[in-house]
VOGULUM-691857 format. One line per field, with one value per residue: residue number from 1; chain; x, y, z of N, C-alpha, C, O in turn. Coordinates in steps of 0.001 Angstrom, whole numbers, plus 500000, padded with zeros to 6 digits. Example, Ala and Ser with C-alpha at 12.3 -4.5 7.8 and 13.67 -1.06 7.14 Angstrom:
i <- c(1 | 2)
ch <- c(A | A)
n.xx <- c(513190 | 512850)
n.yy <- c(494310 | 497750)
n.zz <- c(507800 | 507080)
ca.xx <- c(512300 | 513670)
ca.yy <- c(495500 | 498940)
ca.zz <- c(507800 | 507140)
c.xx <- c(513200 | 512900)
c.yy <- c(496700 | 500030)
c.zz <- c(507800 | 507870)
o.xx <- c(514236 | 513409)
o.yy <- c(496681 | 501138)
o.zz <- c(508465 | 508039)
***
This chain:
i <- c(1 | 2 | 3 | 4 | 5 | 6 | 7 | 8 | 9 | 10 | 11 | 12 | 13 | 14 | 15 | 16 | 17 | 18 | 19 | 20 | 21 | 22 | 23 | 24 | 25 | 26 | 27 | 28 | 29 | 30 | 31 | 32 | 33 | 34 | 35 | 36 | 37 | 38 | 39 | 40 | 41 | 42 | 43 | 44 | 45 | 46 | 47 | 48 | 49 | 50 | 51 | 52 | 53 | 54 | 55 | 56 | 57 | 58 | 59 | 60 | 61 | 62 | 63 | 64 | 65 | 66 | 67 | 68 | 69 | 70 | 71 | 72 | 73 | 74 | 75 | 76 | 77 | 78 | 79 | 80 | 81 | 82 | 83 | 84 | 85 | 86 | 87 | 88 | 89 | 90 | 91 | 92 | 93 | 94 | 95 | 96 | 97 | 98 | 99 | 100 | 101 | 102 | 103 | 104 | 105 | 106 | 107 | 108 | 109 | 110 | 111 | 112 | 113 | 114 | 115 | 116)
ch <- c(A | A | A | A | A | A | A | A | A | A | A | A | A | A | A | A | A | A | A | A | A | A | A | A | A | A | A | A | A | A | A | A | A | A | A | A | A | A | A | A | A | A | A | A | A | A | A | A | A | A | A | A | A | A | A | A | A | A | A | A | A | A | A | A | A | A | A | A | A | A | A | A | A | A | A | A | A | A | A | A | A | A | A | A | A | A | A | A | A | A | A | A | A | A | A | A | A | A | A | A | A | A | A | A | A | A | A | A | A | A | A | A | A | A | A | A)
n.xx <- c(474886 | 475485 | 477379 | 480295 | 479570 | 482017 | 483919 | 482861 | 484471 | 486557 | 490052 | 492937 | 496331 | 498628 | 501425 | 502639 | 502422 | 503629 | 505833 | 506588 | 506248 | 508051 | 510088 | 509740 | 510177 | 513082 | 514000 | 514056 | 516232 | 516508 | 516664 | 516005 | 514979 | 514302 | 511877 | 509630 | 509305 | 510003 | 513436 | 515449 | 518261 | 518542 | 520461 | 519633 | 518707 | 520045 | 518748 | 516643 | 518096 | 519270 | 517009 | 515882 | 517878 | 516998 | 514827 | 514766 | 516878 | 514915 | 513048 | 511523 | 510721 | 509071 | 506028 | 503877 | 500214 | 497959 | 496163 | 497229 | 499264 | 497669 | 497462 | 498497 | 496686 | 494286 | 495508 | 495584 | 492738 | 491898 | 493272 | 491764 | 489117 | 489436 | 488840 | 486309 | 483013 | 482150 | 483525 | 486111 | 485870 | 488500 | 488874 | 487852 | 489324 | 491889 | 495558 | 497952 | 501291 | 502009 | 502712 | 501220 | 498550 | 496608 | 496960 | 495857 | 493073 | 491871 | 492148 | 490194 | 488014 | 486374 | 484637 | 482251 | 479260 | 478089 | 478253 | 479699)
n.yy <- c(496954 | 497537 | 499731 | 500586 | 502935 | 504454 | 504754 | 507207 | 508951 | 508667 | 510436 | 511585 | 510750 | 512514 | 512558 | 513580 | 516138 | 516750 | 516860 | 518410 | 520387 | 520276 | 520563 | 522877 | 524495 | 524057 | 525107 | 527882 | 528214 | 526779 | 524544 | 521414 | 518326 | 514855 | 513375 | 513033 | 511570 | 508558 | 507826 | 507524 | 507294 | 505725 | 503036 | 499460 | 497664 | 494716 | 492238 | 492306 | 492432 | 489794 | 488289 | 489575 | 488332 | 485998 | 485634 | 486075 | 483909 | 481918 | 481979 | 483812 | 486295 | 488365 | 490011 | 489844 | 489263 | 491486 | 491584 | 490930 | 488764 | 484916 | 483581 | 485105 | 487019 | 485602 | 484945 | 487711 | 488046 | 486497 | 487006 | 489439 | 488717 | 487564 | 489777 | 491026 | 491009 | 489456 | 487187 | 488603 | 487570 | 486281 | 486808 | 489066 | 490770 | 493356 | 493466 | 495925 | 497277 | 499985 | 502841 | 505150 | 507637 | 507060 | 504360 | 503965 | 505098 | 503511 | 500964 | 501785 | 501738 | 499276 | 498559 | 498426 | 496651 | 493783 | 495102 | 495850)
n.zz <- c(490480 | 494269 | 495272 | 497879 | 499750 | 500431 | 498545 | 497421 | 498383 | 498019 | 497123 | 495261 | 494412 | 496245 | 496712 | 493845 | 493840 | 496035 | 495691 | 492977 | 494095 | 496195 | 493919 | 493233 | 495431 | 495907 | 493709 | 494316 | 495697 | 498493 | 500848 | 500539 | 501774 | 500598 | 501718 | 500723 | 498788 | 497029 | 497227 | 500134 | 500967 | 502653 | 504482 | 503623 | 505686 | 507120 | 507322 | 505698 | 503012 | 503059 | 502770 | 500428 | 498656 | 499038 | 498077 | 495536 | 494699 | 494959 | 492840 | 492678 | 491191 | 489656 | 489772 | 491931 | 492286 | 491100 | 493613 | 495672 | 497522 | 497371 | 500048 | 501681 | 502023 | 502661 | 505332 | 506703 | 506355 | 508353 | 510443 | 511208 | 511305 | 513358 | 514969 | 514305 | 514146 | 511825 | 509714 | 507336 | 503855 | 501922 | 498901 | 498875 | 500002 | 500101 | 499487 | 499942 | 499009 | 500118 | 501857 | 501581 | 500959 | 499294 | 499562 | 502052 | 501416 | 499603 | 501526 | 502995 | 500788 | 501045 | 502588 | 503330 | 504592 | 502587 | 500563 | 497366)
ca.xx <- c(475712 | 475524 | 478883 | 480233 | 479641 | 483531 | 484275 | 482666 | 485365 | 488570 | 490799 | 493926 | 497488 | 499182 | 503183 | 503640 | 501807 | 504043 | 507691 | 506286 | 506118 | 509739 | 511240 | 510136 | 510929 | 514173 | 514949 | 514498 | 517593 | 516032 | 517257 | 514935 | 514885 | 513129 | 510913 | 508289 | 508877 | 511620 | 514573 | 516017 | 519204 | 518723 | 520689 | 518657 | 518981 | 521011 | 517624 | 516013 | 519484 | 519083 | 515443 | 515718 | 518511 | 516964 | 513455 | 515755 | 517547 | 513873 | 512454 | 510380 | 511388 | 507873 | 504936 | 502796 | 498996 | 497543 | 495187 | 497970 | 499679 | 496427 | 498081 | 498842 | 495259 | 493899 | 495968 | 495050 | 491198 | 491173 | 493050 | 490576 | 487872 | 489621 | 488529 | 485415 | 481696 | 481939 | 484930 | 486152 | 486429 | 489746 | 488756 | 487093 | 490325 | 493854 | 496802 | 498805 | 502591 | 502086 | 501959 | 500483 | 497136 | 496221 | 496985 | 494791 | 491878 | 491995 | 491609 | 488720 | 486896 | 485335 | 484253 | 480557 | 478850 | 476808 | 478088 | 480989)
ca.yy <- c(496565 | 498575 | 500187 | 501262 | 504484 | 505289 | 504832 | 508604 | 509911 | 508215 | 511513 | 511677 | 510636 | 514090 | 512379 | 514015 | 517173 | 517549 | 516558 | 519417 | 521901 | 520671 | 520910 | 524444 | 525359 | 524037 | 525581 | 529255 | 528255 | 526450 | 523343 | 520741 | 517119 | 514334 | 512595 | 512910 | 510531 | 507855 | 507074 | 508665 | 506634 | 504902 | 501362 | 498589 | 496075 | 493050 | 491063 | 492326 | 492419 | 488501 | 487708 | 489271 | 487704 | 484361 | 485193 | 486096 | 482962 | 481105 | 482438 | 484960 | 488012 | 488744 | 490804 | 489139 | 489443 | 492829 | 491736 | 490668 | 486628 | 484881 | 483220 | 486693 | 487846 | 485062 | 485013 | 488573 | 487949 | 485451 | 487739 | 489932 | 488312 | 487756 | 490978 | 491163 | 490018 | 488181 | 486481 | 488729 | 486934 | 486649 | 487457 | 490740 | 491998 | 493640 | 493828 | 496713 | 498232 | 501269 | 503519 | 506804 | 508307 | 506099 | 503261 | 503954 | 505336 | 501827 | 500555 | 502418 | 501651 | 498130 | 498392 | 498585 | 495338 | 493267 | 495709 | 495729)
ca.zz <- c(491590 | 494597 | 495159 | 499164 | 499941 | 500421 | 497042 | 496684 | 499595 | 497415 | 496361 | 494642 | 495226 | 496339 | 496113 | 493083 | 494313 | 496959 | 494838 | 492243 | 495011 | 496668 | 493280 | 493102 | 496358 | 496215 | 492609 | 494590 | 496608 | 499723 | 500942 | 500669 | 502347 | 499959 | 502338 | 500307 | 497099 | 496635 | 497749 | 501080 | 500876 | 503976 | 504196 | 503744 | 506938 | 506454 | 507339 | 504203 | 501884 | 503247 | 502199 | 499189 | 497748 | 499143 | 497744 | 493787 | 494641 | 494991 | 491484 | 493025 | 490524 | 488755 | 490262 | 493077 | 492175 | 491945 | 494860 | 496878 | 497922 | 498028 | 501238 | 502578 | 502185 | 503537 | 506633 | 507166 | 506794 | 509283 | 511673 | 510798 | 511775 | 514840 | 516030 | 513706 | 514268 | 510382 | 509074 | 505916 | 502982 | 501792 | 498327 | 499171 | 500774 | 499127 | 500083 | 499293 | 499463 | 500135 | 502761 | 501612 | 501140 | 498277 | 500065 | 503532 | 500647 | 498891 | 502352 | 503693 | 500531 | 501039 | 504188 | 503990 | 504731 | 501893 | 499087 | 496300)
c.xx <- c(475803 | 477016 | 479394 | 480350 | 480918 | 484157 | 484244 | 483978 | 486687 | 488787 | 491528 | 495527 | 497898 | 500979 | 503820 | 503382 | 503028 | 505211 | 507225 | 507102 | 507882 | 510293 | 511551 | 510413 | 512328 | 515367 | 514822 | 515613 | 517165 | 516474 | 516076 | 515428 | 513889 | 512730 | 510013 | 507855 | 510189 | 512160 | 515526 | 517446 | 519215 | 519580 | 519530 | 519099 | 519151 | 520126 | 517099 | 516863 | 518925 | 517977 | 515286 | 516129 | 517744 | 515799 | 513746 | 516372 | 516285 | 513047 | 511389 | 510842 | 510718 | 507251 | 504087 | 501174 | 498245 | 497129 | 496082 | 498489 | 498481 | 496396 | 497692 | 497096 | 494201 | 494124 | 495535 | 493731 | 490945 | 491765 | 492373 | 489617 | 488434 | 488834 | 487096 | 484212 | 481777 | 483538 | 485207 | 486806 | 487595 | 489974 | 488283 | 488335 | 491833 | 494752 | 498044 | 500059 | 502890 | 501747 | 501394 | 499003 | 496585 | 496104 | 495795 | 493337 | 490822 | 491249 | 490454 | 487553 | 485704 | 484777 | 482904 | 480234 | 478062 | 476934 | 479491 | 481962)
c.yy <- c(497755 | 498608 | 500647 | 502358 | 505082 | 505445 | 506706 | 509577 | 509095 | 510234 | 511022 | 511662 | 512307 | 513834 | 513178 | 515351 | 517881 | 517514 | 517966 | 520319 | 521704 | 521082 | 522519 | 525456 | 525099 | 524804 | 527201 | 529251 | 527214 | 525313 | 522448 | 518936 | 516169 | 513571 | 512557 | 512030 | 509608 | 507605 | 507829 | 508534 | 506419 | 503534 | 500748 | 497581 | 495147 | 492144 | 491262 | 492276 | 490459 | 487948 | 488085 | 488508 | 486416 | 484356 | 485267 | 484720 | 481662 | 481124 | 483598 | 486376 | 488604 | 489678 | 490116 | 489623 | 490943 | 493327 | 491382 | 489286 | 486296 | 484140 | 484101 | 487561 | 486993 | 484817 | 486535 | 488917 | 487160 | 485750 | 488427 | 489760 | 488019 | 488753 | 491575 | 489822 | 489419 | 488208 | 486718 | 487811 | 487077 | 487435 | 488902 | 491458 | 491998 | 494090 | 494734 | 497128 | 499114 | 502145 | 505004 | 507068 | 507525 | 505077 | 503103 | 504307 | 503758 | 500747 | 500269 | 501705 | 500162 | 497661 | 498479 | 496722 | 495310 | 494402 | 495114 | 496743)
c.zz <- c(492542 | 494893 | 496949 | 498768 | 500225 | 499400 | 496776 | 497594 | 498748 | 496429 | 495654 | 494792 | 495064 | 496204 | 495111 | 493331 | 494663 | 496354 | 494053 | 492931 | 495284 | 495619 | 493121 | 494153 | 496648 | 494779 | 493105 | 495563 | 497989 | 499673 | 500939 | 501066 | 501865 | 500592 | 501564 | 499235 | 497051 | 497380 | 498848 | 501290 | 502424 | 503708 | 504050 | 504544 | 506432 | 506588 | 505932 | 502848 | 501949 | 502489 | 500926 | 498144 | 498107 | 498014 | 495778 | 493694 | 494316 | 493849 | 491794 | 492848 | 489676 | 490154 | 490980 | 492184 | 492328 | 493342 | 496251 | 496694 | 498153 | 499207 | 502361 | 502738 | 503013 | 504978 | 507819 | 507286 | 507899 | 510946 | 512197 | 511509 | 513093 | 516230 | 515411 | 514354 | 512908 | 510577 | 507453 | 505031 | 502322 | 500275 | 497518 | 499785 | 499410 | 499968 | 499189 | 500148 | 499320 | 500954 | 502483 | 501474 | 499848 | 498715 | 501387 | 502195 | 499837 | 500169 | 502928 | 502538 | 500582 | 502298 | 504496 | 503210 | 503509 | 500236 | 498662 | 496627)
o.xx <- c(476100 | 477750 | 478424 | 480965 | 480930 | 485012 | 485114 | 484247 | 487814 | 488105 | 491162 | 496004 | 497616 | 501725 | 505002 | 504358 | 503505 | 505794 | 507632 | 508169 | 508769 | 511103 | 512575 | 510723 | 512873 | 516583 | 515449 | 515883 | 518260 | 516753 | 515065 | 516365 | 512749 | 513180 | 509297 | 506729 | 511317 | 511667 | 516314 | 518016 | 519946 | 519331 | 518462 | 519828 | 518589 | 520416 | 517163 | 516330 | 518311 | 518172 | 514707 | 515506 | 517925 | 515691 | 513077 | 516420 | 516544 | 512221 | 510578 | 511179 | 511278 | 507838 | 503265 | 501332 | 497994 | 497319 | 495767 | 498132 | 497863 | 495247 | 497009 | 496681 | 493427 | 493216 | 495304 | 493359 | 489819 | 491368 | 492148 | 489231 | 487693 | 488508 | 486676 | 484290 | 481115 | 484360 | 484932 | 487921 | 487807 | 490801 | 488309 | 488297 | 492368 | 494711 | 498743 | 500105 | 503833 | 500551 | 501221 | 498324 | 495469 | 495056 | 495026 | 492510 | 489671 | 490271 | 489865 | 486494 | 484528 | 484574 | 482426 | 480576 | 477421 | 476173 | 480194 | 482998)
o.yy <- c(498858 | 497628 | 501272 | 502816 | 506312 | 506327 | 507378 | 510752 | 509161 | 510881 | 509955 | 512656 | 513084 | 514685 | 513521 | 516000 | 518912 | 518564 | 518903 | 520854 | 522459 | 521987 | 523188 | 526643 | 525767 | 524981 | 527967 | 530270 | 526968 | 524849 | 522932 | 518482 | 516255 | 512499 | 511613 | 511750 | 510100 | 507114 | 508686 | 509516 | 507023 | 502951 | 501313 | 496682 | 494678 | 491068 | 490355 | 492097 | 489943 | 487136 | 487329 | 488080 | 485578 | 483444 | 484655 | 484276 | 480673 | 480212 | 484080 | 487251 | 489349 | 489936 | 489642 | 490517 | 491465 | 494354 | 491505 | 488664 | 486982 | 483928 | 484009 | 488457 | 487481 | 484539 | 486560 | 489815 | 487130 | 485321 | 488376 | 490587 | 488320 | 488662 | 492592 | 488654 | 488390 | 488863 | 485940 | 487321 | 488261 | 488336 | 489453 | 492663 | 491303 | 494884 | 494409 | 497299 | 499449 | 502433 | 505831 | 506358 | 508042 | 504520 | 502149 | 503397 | 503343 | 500015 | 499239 | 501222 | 500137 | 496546 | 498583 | 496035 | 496298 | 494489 | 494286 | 496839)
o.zz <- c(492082 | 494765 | 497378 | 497804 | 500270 | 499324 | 496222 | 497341 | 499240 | 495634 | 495162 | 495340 | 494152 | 495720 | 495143 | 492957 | 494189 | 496623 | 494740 | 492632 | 494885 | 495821 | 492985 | 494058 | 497526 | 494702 | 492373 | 496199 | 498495 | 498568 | 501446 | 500409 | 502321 | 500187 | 501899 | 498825 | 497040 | 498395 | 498447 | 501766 | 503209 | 502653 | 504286 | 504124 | 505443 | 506065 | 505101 | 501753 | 501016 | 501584 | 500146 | 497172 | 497224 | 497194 | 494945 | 492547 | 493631 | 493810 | 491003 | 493644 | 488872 | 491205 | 490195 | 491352 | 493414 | 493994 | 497435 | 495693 | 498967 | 499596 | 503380 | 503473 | 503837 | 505760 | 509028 | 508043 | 508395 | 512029 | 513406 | 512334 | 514029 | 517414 | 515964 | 514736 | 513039 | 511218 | 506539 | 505210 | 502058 | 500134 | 496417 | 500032 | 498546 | 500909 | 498230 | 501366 | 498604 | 501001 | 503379 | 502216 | 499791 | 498389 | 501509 | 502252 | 499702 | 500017 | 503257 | 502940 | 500220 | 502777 | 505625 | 502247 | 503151 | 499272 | 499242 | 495969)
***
């Protein structure tokens, strides 16, 4: 099976990299600000307090599909192709929650035409 060539450019999540480092720059006294992992204690907007309880109220309290809603993947292949010369297949694409460097890597890698 040939494989895309971005596969060889996937690194390594750095999240815990960088938490390591804050913990030890914040155990020499320094103040440190956790942007970098977790939980910032932001509120959570009364739209999403709303949807969740509706979507707990709807039975939806398991794990979605590794690959994503196969709804949600399909809707986004066919925007996709909106702006694409082919129309990606919906089962060639993932949908992930996650915005860090793992997540855009994941991205990048299926992007060469006619391979895996």
């Amino acid at each position: 099976m040939e494989l895309a060539s971005q596969l060889d450019k996937l690194g390594t999540e750095t999240a815990f990299a960088v938490s390591a480092a804050a913990a030890a720059w914040a155990a020499k006294g320094h103040k440190v600000y956790p942007f970098h992992l977790g939980d910032i204690n932001i509120p959570t907007p009364q739209n999403i307090v709303d949807a969740t309880a509706k979507a707990i109220a709807d039975g939806y309290t398991g794990y979605c599909p590794g690959a994503g809603i196969p709804e949600l993947r399909a809707a986004l292949a066919a925007d996709a192709g909106a702006h694409l010369q082919q129309l990606p297949e919906p089962h060639r694409r993932t949908v992930l929650a996650r915005r860090d460097g793992g997540g855009r890597r994941t991205c990048a890698a299926p992007r060469s035409v006619g391979v895996e």
